[in-house]
C-alpha positions, 0 to 999 in steps of 0.5 A: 089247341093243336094248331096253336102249339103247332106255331114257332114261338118266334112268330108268336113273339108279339114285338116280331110281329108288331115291328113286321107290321110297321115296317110293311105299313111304312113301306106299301101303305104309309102316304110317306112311303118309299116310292114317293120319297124317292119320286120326291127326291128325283124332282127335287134334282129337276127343280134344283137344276132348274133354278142353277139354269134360271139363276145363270139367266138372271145373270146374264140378264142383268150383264145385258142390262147394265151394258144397255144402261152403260155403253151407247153401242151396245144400245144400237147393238140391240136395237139393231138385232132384237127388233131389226131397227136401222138408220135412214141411209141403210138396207136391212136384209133378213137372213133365216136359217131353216 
């Protein structure tokens, strides 16, 4: 009975101690904890970088391809660097930077 009125009334105050509880489940023990919602929000930064750089590849894919449909010299022009074609009369000479 002593150590009971020893106690300050505030810790005896049953909603102090009932929102205490929650706020440390929420924060250590909860599956939707802080730290996971931050890790969270970090990878959604890197996911969403990755689609603006997948998205401007797109872009430019589908520039290429309407020059590939459209203009007879970008055609030669692609052959010509992206699988080393040539014409009969010419000599192709590879060149790599190290």
């Amino acid at each position: 009975m002593k150590l009971l009125n020893s106690i300050p009334s505030w810790l005896k105050n049953k909603y102090l101690l009932t929102g205490t509880f929650f706020v440390v489940w929420m924060f250590f023990f909860d599956p939707n904890d802080i730290k996971s919602d931050m890790g969270h929000r970090a990878r959604l930064g890197e996911l969403k970088k990755n689609e603006l750089h997948l998205n401007q590849l797109i872009t430019d894919t589908k520039k290429e391809l309407d020059q590939l449909k459209t203009n007879a010299q970008t055609i030669e022009k692609y052959a010509r660097e992206k699988y080393m074609m040539k014409k009969d009369n010419e000599d192709l000479f590879v060149v790599q930077a190290k």
